[in-house]
N, C-alpha and C positions, 0 to 999 in steps of 0.2 A: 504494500500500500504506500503511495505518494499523497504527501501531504501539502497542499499549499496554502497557506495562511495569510490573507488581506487584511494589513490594520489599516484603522478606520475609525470613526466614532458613530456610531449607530444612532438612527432619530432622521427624520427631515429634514430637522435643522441643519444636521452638519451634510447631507446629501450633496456630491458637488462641490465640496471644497476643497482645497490644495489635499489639507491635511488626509482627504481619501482617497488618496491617491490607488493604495493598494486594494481596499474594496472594490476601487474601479476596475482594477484588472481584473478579479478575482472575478468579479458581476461577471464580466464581457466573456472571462471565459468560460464558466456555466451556460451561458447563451450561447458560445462557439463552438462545444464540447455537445452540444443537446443534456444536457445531464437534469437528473430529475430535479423537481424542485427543491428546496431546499428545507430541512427539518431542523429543530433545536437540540443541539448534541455537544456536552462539554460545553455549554454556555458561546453558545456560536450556533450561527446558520448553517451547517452542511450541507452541500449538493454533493453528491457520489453518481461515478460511474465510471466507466474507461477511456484513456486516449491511447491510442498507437495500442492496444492488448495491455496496458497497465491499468491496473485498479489504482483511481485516484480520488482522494477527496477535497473540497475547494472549500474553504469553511472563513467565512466571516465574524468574530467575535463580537460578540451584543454587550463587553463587558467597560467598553469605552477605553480612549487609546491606551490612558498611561496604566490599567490595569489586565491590555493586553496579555501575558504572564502566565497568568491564572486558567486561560482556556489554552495559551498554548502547553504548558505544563500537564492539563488532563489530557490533549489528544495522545501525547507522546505515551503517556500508560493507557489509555483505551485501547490504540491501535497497537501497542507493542511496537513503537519503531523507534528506528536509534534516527538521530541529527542528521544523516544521509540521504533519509527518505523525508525529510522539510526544508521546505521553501516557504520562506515571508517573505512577502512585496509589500513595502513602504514607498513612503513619500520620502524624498532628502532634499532639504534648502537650500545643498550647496552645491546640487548637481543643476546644470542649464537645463531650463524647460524642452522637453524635446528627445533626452537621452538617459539611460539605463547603466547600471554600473550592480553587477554582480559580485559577492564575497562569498567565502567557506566561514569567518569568522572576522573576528575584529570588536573594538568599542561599538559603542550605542553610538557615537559621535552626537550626542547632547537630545538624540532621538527617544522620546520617553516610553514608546512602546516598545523596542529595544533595548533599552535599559530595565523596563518590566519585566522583559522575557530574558534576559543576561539573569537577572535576579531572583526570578522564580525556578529557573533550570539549572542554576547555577553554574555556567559556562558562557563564554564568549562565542564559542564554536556552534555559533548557528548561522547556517547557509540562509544568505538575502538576497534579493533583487529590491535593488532602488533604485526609487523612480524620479529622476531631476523634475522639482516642481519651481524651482531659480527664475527671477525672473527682474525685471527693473525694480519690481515695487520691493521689491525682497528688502530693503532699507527700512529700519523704524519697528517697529514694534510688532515682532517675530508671532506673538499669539497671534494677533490680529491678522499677520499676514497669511499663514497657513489655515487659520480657521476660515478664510474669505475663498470668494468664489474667484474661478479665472476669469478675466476679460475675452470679451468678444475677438479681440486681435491676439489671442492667446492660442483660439481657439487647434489651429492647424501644427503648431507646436504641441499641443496636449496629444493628439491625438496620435500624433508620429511617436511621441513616450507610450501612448498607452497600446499602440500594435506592435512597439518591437520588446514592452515587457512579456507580452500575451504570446510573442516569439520565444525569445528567452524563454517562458516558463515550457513548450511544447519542449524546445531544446532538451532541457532541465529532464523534464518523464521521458523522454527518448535517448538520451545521449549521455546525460549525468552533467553534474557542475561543471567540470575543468571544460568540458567542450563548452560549455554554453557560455562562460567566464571566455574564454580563447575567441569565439564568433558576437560578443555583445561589448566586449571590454577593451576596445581599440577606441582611442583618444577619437572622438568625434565623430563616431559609426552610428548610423540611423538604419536599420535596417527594416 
């Protein structure tokens, strides 16, 4: 079982803004996968079903970002999988709107769902794709800029980050990290 994980802040309210980044991808590929609707499991939205012959589940946390942690901590004893078989897509402020950058491991880099799940799992060693949400306004007052919506002139920069996360993550269930890190993590690649 492959697990990939959308942080997000759950609500209307926050629907569409920077900071969900990784729900976005996670939505799009539920919708691009056909997978079933999505049920309440480990405190997250689950949709299940297969890409490429792998069993995968796409799971949204309802538990808000910086307590993100707490649902990814239950999947990894639900499903029984080790750190190899997850994938979290976030949002990162200091990647250019437009582009993707893939790790095995590393800091939160000041990312608070990141830091939930370093702290609840107790390791740094978790495989992410982030999603550059970088942008002019990115100056001033950082809550406010991630919890805001993107601009209409935004629009065709979001959407080139959120088809080649949705890449990346096909990658990811077919191929493994190091391929997808080697095809997504070249200095200025849109793919």
């Amino acid at each position: 079982m492959k697990v990939i994980v959308g942080l997000g802040n759950p609500g209307v309210h926050y629907a569409g803004t920077r900071h969900n980044a990784g729900f976005m991808v996670v939505s799009r590929l539920a919708d691009r996968w056909s997978f079933r609707p999505g049920k309440m499991l480990c405190r997250s939205v689950v949709s299940q079903g297969e890409f490429s012959g792998e069993p995968v589940a796409l799971a949204l946390p309802q538990t808000m970002m910086n307590s993100s942690g707490e649902a990814v901590k239950r999947f990894l004893g639900y499903w029984k999988i080790g750190f190899s078989d997850l994938l979290v897509v976030c949002d990162d402020v200091a990647l250019p709107l437009g582009t993707v950058r893939l790790r095995g491991q590393g800091s939160d880099g000041g990312h608070n769902g990141l830091a939930s799940i370093v702290e609840a799992t107790g390791t740094k060693a978790i495989p992410r794709l982030r999603v550059g949400i970088e942008s002019s306004e990115t100056k001033g007052d950082l809550v406010e800029f991630v919890l805001g919506r993107f601009r209409p002139s935004e629009k065709k920069l979001l959407e080139e980050g959120l088809a080649s996360a949705e890449k990346a993550c096909e990658v990811w269930v077919e191929k493994g990290l190091q391929t997808a890190m080697n095809l997504f993590n070249k200095k200025g690649s849109r793919i």
